[in-house]
Every structure is written in C-alpha cells, then in structure tokens.
N, C-alpha and C positions, 0 to 999 in steps of 0.2 A: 845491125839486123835485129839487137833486140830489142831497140825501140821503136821499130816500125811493127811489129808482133802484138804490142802493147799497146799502139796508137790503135789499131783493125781492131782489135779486143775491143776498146773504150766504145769505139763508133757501132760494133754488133751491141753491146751491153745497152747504149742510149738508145736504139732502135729498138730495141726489147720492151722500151720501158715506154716509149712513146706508145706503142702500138698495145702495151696494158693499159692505159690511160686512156685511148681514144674507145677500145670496149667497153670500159665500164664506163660512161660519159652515154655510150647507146644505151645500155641497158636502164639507166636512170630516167632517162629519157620519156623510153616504153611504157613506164612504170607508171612515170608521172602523166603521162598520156591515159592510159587506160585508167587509171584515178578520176582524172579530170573528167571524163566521157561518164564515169561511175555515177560520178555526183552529182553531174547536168542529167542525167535520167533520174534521180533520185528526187533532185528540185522539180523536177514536170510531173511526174504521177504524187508525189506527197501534197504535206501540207499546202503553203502558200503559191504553191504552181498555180499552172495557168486552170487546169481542172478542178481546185479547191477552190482558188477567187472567184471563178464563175457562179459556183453554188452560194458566195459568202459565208464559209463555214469556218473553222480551228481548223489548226495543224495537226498531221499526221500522214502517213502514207495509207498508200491505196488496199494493203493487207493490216492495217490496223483498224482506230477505232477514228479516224476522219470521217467527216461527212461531204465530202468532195459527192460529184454524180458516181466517181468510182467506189465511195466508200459507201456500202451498201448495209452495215450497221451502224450508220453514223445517227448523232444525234443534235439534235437545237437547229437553229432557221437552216434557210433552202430548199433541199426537194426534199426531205424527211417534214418540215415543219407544211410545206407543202395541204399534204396530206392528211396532216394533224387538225388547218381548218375544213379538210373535208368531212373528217368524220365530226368535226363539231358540229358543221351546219346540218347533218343528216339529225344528227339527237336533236337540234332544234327543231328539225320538221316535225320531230315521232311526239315531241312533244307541246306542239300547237294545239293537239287538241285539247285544251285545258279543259276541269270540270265543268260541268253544268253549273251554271247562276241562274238562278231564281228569277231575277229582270229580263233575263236573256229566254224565257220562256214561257209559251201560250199554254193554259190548261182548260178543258173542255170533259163530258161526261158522255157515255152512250152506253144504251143496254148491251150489255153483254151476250143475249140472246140464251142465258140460262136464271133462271129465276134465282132472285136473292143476290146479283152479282150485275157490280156495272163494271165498265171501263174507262176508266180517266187515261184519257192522250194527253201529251209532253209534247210540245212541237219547239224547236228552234227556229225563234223568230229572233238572233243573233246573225252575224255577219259571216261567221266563224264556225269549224265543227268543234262541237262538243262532245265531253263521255260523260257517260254513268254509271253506275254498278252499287250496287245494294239495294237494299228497303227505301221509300218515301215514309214518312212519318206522315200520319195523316188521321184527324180527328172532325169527329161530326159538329157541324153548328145548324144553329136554329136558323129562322127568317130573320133576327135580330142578328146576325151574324156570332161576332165575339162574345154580346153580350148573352148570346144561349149555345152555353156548350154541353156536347155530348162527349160520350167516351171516347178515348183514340182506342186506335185500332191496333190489333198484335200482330205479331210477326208468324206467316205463315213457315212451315221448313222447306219452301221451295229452294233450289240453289239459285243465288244469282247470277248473272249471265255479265260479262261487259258489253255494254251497248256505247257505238259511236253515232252522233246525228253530225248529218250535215244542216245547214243552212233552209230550213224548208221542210226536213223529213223530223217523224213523229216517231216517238216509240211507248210503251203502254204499260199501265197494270193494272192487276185485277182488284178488287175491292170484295168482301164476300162480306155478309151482312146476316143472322141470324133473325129471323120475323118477329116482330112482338106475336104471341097468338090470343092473348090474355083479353083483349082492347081496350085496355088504357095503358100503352105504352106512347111512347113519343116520338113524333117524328122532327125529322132533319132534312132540310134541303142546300145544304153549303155543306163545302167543304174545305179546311185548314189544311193544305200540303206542301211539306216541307220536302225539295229534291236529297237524294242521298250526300253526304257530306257536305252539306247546305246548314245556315242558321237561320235563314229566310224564306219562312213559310209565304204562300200566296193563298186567300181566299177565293175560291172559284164557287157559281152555280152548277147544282146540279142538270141544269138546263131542262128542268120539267119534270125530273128522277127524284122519285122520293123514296126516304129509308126510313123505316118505322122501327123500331126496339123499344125492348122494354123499358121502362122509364129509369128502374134502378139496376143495378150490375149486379148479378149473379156471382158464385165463384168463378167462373166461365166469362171469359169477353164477349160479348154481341157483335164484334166488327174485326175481320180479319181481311191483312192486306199481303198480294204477294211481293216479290222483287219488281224491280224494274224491268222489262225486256219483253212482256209480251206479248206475242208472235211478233218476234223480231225477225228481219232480214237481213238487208244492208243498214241497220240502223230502224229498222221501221216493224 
C-alpha cells in the first residue's frame, strides 16, 4: 500500500511540472510575437522602409529627423530638396533683370517743354529687361564731339527711383542747364552719358537742342542732372 501512494504522488508531481512548462513556453511565445510585429512596424514607417526609399533619403523614423514623405523636418535630396530647386529658379527669375548696359541702349533728346531743361530717353533696344536706379553721369561736348568738352553735369537732390524696362520701353531724365546771358558763352550740342553703375558712356546728338553756358565755371555748376525715372510708369 505504500508504494502505490508513492507511485500516484510521482505521476501528480510530473503532471505538475509538465503543465508549468507548457505555460511558460505560451508566454514566450506572445512575447516574441508581439516583438516581431513591433519591429515590422518600426521597419515601414523608419529609415530604409518602403516610405523613406521612395523619397531616397537616410534613416530614421517618421517622429525623428528622416526625410522619408513622413518626415516633415527632414533634410537633403527628395521632396525637401524638391523644393529647394524651386525657390532657386524663382531668385533666378527676380534676377534676370540684370543692370542696364550701355550697348543694350538707344539714347535721344526732346524739350522738355520748360525752358533751360531737355529730356534725354533710355530705350531698351536689348532682348532682355533691364534695371536702373541712380544718376547718369553726363557731360556737354561740342560739334567736335570729345575733342570739345564742356562741364559735366551735378547731381541734383532728387531721390532716385528704381526703374525696370522691358524690351521696347524707355525711361528718362531731366537735364537742367543754367543760360549763358553774358554772349560769349559757349554752346554744346552732344552729349557724353554714362548709365547709372555703367563705365561706358554713349555720345548721343542733341537732335537739333542746343545748350549754351558760360564759357568758363563759376563757383556754381552751369548743368544739373536729375536721377533716372522720369515720369516713370511700368518702366516708362
């Protein structure tokens, strides 16, 4: 009898022990399941998933600093760099309209319609729009051209304006001129103008306009010129 007590003992004790083994065996299981599922989510939104190769960007997850479509502070090529030649090509547009060139530009003379005062037109006879903004430098010559020079001209305190031309369109300034009244002053029919931030002046006729001044310079200049711009419009 009391080795059949003993023997039901051993077979409850082994059953015991099976049955703690096959538990924990589930639980590892789970564990390692839910792991496994962790990390396959972790690979798709991160770095080199499928949403970061698409962009061609580095690694990283989608709450970091990746530039995947999800990572919205990311940086370097893809849809950040994207963008980056967008705003290049926009500064290239803003700044096609390069300065005014001297070659690139037709110059002519008309009264002014107030005595002592003509207007010299700027036309873009270039492909291209152009800017300007400041004074023209600009000095009287004779019928010999260079070889009869008169005084340049000073700067009046007009403000200058930025002026853009298109292709076609003119913009102006004014010329003001002091009279000889003496008569033996000297006259001028050319003019040497140089555009603002230009090194190359153009000789133009006055196309029929004559400026007379004193022959010699006072303390006071005889010829004053203003900015660039005016009666500007779109340019004109």
């Amino acid at each position: 009898m009391r080795v059949r007590k003993i023997s039901a003992l051993a077979v409850i004790v082994a059953a015991a022990g099976l049955s703690l083994t096959a538990c924990g065996g589930n639980d590892g299981s789970s564990a390692a399941a839910r792991s496994g599922t962790s990390a396959s989510a972790s690979s798709s939104t991160g770095g080199q998933g499928t949403t970061g190769a698409s962009s061609g960007t580095s690694s990283g997850t989608s709450g970091g600093t990746g530039t995947g479509t999800a990572g919205s502070t990311g940086t370097g090529s893809g849809t950040s760099g994207g963008t980056g030649k967008k705003a290049a090509a926009r500064t290239g547009t803003a700044a096609s309209g390069a300065m005014c060139k001297t070659e690139h530009l037709g110059f002519s003379a008309a009264p002014a319609g107030v005595e002592n005062e003509i207007v010299v037109n700027l036309k873009n006879t270039g492909s291209a729009t152009c800017r300007m903004h400041g004074f023209p430098g600009v000095q009287l010559l004779g019928a010999d051209g260079l070889g009869d020079r008169g005084p340049d001209a000073a700067r009046t305190d007009t403000t200058a304006p930025a002026v853009t031309i298109a292709p076609g369109e003119e913009t102006r300034f004014l010329l003001h001129y002091i009279p000889d009244t003496s008569g033996s002053g000297k006259t001028y029919t050319k003019l040497a103008v140089t555009p603002p931030n230009e090194t190359v002046f153009d000789v133009m006729n006055l196309d029929g306009l004559k400026i007379t001044v004193p022959a010699t310079a006072g303390n006071a200049p005889d010829v004053y010129v203003d900015p660039i711009g005016y009666h500007t419009g779109t340019g004109k």
